[in-house]
C-alpha positions in Angstrom: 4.4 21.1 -2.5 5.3 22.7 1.1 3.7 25.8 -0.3 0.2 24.4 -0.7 0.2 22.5 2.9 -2.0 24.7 5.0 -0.8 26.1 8.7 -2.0 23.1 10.5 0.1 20.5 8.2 2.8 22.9 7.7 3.3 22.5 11.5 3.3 18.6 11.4 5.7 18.9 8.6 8.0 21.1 10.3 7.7 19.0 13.3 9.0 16.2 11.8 11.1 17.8 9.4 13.3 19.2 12.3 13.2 16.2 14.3 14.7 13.9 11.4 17.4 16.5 10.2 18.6 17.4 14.0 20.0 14.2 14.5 19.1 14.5 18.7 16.4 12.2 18.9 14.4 9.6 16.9 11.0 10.6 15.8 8.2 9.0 17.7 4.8 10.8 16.5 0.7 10.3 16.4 -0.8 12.4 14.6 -4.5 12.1 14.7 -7.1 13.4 12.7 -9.6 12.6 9.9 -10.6 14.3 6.7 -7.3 16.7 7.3 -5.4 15.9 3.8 -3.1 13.6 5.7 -2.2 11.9 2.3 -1.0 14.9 0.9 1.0 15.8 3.7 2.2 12.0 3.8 3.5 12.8 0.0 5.2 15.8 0.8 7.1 14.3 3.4 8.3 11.1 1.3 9.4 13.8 -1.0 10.9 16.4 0.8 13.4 13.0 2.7 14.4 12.2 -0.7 15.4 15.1 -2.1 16.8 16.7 0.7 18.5 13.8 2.8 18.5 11.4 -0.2 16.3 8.8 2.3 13.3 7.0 1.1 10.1 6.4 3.4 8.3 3.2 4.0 4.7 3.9 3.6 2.2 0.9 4.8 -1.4 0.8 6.3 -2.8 -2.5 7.9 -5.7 -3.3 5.1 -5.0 -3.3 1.3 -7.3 -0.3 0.4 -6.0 1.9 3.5 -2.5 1.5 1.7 -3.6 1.7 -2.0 -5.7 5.3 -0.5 -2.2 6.1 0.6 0.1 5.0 -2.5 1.7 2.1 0.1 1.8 -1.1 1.4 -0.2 -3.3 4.0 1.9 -3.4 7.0 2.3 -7.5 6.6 3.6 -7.1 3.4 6.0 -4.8 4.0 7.5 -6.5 6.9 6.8 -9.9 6.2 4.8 -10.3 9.4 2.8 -13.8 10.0 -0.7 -13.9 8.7 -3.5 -16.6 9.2 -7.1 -15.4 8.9 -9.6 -15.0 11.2 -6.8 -14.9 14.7 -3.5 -13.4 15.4 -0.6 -15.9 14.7 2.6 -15.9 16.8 5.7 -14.3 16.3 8.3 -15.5 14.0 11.6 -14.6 12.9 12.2 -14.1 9.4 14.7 -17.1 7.5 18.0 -16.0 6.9 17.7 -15.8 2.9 14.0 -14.1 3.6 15.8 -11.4 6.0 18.7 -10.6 4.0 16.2 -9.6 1.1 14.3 -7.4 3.3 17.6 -5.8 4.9 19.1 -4.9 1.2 15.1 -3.6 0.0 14.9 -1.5 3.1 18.4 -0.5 3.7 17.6 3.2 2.3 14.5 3.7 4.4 14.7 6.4 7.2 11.2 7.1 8.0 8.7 4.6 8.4 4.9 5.9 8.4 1.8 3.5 9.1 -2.0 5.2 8.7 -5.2 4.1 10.1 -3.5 3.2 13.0 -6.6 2.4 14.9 -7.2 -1.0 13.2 -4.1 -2.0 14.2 -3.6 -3.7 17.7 -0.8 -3.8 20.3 0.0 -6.8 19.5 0.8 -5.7 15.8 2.4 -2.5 17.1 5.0 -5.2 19.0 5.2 -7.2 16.0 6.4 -4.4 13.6 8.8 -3.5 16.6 10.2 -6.5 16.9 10.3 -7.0 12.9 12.3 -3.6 12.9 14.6 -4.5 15.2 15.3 -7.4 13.6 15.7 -6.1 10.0 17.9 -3.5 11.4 19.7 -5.6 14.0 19.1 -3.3 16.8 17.5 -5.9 19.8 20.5 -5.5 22.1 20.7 -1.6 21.5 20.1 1.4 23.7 17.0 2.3 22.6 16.6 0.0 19.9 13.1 0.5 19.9 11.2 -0.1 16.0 15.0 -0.8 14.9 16.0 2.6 16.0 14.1 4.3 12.8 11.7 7.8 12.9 8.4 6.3 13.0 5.1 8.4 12.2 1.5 7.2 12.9 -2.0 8.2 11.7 -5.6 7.8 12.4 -8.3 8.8 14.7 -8.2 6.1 17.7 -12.4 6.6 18.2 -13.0 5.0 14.4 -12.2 1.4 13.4 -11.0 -0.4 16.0 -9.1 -4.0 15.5 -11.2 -6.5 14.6 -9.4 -9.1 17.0 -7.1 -8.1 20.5 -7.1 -5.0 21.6 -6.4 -1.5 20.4 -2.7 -0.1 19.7 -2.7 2.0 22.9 -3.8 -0.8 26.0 -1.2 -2.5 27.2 -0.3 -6.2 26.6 -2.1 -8.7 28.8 0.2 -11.2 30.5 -1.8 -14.2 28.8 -1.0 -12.5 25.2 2.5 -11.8 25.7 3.2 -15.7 27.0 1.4 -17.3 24.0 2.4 -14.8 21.5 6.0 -13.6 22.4 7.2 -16.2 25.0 8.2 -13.8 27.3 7.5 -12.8 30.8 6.9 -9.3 30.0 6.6 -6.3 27.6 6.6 -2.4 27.5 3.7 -0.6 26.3 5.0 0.9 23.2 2.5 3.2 22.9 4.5 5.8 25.3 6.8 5.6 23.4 5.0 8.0 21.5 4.1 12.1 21.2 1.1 13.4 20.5 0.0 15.8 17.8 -3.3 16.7 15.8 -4.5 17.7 12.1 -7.8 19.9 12.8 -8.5 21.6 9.9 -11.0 19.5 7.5 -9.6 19.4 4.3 -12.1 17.2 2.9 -15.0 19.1 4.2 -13.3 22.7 2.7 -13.5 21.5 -0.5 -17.2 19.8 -0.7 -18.3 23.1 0.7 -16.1 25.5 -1.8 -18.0 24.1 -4.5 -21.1 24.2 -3.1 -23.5 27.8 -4.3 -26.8 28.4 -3.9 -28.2 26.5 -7.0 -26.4 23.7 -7.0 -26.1 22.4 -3.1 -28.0 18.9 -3.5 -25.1 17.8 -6.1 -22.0 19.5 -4.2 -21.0 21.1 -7.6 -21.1 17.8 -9.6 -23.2 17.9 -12.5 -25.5 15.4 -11.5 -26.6 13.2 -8.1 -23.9 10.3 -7.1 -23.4 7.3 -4.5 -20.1 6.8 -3.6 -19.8 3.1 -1.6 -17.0 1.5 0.2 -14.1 0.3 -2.6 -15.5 3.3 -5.1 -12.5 5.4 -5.0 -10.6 2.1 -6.1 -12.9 1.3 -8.8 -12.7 4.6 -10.1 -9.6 5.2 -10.1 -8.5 2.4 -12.4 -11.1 0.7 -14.1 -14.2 3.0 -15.0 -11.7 3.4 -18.1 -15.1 3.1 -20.4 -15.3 6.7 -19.9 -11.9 7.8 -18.7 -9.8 6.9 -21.1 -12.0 8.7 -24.0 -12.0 11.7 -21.8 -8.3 11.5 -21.3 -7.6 11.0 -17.7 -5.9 7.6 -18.8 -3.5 7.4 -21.7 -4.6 4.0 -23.5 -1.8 2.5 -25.5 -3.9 -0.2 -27.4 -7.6 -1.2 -27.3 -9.8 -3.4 -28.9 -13.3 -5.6 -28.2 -11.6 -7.6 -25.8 -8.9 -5.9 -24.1 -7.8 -2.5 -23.2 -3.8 -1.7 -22.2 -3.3 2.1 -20.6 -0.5 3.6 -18.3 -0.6 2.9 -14.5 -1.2 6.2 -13.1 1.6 5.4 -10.0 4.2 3.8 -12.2 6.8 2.1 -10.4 9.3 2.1 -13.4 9.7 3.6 -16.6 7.0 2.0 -18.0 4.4 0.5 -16.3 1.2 -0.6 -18.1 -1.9 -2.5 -16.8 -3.6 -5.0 -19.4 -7.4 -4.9 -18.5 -10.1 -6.9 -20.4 -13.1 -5.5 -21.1 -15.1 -8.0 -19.7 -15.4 -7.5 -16.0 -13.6 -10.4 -14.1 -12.9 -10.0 -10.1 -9.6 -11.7 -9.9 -6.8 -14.3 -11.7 -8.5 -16.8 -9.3 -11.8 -16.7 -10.6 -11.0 -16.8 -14.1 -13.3 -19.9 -15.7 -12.1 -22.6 -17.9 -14.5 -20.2 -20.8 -12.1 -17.1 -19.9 -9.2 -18.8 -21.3 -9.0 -17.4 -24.9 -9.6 -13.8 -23.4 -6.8 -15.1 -21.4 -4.2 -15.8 -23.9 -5.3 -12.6 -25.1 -4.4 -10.6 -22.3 -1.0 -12.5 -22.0 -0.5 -11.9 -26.2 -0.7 -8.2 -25.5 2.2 -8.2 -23.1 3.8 -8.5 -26.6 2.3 -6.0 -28.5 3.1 -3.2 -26.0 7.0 -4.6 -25.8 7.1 -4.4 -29.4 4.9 -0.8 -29.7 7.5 0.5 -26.4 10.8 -1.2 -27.2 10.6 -3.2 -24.0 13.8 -5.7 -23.4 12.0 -8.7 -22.4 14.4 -10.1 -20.2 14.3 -6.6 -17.4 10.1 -6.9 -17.9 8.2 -8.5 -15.3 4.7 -9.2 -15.7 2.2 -10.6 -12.9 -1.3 -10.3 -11.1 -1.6 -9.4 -7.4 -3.5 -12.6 -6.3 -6.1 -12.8 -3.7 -6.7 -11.1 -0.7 -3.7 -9.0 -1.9 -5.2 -7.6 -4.5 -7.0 -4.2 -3.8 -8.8 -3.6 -6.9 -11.9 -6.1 -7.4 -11.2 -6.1 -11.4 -8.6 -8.2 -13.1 -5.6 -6.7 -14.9 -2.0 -7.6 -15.7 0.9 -5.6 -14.3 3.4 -4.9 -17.2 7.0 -3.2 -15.6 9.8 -2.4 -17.1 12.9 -2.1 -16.5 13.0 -4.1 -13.1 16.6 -2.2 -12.5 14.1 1.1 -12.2 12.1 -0.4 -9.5 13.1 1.0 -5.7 13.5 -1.9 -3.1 10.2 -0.9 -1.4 8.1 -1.5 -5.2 9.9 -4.4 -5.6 8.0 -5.7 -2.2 4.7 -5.0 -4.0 5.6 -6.3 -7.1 8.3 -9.3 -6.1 9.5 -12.3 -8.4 6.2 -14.3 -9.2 5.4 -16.8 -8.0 4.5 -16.4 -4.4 1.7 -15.7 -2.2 0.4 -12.4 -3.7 2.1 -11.9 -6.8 1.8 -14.5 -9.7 2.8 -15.2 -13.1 0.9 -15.8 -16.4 2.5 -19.4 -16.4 0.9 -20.1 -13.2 -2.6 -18.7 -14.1 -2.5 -20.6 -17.8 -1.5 -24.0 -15.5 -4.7 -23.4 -13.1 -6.9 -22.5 -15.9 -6.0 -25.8 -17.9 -6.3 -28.0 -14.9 -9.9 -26.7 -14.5 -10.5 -27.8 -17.7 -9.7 -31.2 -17.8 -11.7 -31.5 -14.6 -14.5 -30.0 -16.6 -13.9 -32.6 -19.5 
C-alpha cells in the first residue's frame, strides 16, 4: 500500500509515521485538503500501526455518511459523547460501568483520526478532549491533552461549517464555556495543532485519465449518470439487482422476497447482510403489512447458520436503528463469531438493545404492537 501513495501523501505518511515510532512527542496534525485520496492514505496508516507497532487506530467523522465514506465511526458514537438534536448538550462524564467498557474497547488504540473536521465545532473539539482524557485517565497529567494519544485531523476548513457554535479553530466564548463546561476558562485547542496539506487531486486525476477525445461528456463511463448526495452509500450496498449478478457481491441465498450477500467490510469471520427485496427505509418504518417479509428476514438468519456452520450462541444479529443508520435501505447485520470482533466494531455493532443498535425481538414487539392498534 505505501508504494501506491503518491509524493504528496507519502510525505503525510512519513510525517506521521516518524512522529508515532520516535516516541519524542505526541502527534498533533491537520491535514487539509479535498479530493487528495485522504481515505486511502487514512487506510494505509491504520495498517501500517498494526502491523508494525501492533496498535489499532480509531477512525470517526462527525456525521454517519462522513464515517461510513471512511470505513469509521461518528465521533459521538465512538466516544459516547451527549447528543440532543437540534443544540449542543452539556458535558457529561461517562458512568462508571459505561467508562470501563469504553477503557477495555479502546485500550489498544494509539492513533486517533477524525475527518471532515470542519463540521465539527470547538466545542466538540473540547468534548472529545475532555472524553480522552477521561477514558485514558490523563486530566491531572503534563500534557494530558486528548488523553495524551497521537491525534490526526482532516478536512478543508472553507467547506461545511458546523451547523450550530462556532467552527473547530475560534476560541471558546466565555458564555459557552460557563454553560457548557462550568469553568472559568479554557485553552484554545486548536494550537495545539501543526499544520500540513494534501495538494495533489486524486479525484480529479482519475476523472481526467479516463477521459479521450470521443468519450469526454460520459468521463469514460458507458453512458450519462447523476450522482446525488447519499449515492455512493446506496451503491455501494444495495443496487445489488445488478451487482450481485455481475459479481461485485457474493450472494449466499436469494429468493422473491429476500436476498442474503457478504458485507463487503466484514467485521468478523462472517458477516452477512439480509436485505429484502422490497425497498424499506429503516426497522422503524416497517408497517404492520411488512411483518411476514419480516419473519422472513429473521427466518433466514437460520438458513445461512445452517448453510455456514454458524454457532448460534457467538452470532449476533441486529439493525442500526435511526439516525444511526447510514444506509436509507433496510437490512439485517448477521456476525459471527463475536470473539472476532475488535473492541472498536464491537462499538458499531454493541449488544442490542440500545439506542442505535436493535434486536429482531425488539422490531417483532413494535411491529405487533402496531397491529393491535390497527385492529
Amino acid at each position: 500500500m505505501i508504494s501506491k501513495l503518491n509524493a504528496d501523501q507519502r510525505r503525510v505518511f512519513n510525517r506521521v509515521t516518524n512522529t508515532i515510532t520516535s516516541g519524542k512527542s505526541l502527534l498533533r496534525l491537520y491535514v487539509n485538503g479535498g479530493g487528495t485520496g485522504k481515505s486511502f492514505l487514512i487506510k494505509t496508516i491504520k495498517c501500517w500501526l498494526k502491523q508494525n507497532l501492533k496498535k489499532d487506530t480509531a477512525v470517526a467523522a462527525p456525521t454517519g455518511i462522513a464515517a461510513f465514506n471512511i470505513d469509521g465511526l461518528t465521533v459521538h458514537r465512538l466516544l459516547q459523547l451527549p447528543v440532543e438534536h437540534g443544540h449542543t448538550p452539556k458535558y457529561k462524564q461517562l458512568a462508571n460501568h459505561v467508562l470501563k467498557v469504553l477503557r477495555a474497547d479502546l485500550k489498544d488504540v494509539s492513533l486517533i483520526i477524525i475527518d471532515e473536521v470542519s463540521m465539527i465545532t470547538n466545542l466538540i473539539l473540547m468534548y472529545i478532549h475532555l472524553r480522552l482524557s477521561e477514558i485514558y485517565d490523563t486530566t491531572d497529567c503534563d500534557d494530558g491533552w486528548f488523553g495524551q494519544k497521537h491525534i490526526l485531523l482532516f478536512g478543508n476548513l472553507l467547506q461545511l461549517p458546523p451547523v450550530y457554535e462556532d467552527s473547530v479553530f475560534i476560541q471558546l466564548i466565555a458564555e459557552n464555556i460557563r454553560k457548557y463546561l462550568g469553568s472559568l476558562s479554557a485553552t484554545n485547542l486548536w494550537t495545539l495543532f501543526d499544520y500540513d496539506e494534501l495538494t495533489i487531486n486524486m479525484r480529479l486525476t482519475k476523472v481526467l485519465s479516463n477521459i479521450d477525445d470521443d468519450d469526454t461528456r460520459t468521463a469514460g463511463l458507458s453512458k450519462p449518470i447523476t450522482i446525488k448526495i447519499g449515492a455512493k452509500v446506496m451503491i455501494r450496498i444495495f443496487h445489488y439487482g445488478s451487482c450481485v449478478e455481475e459479481g461485485h457481491y457474493t450472494s449466499m441465498c436469494r429468493d422473491e422476497d429476500v436476498t442474503c450477500i457478504k458485507d463487503i467490510n466484514p467485521v468478523s469471520t462472517h458477516h452477512y447482510l439480509i436485505i429484502p427485496n422490497k425497498h424499506i427505509r429503516n426497522a422503524k418504518t416497517l408497517q404492520p403489512e411488512d411483518s411476514e417479509l419480516f419473519d422472513k428476514i429473521v427466518a433466514t438468519v437460520d438458513i445461512i447458520s445452517e448453510k455456514m456452520n454458524l454457532d448460534p450462541a457467538s452470532t449476533r444479529t441486529g439493525f442500526h436503528w435511526p439516525p444511526f443508520n447510514t444506509v436509507h435501505h433496510l437490512h439485517l447485520h448477521v456476525i459471527s463469531p463475536i470473539e472476532k470482533m475488535s473492541g472498536i466494531r464491537k462499538l458499531m455493532f454493541p449488544n442490542p438493545n440500545n439506542y442505535w443498535f436493535v434486536s429482531t425481538d425488539y422490531v417483532k414487539s413494535r411491529l405487533e404492537n402496531s397491529k393491535n392498534r390497527t385492529l
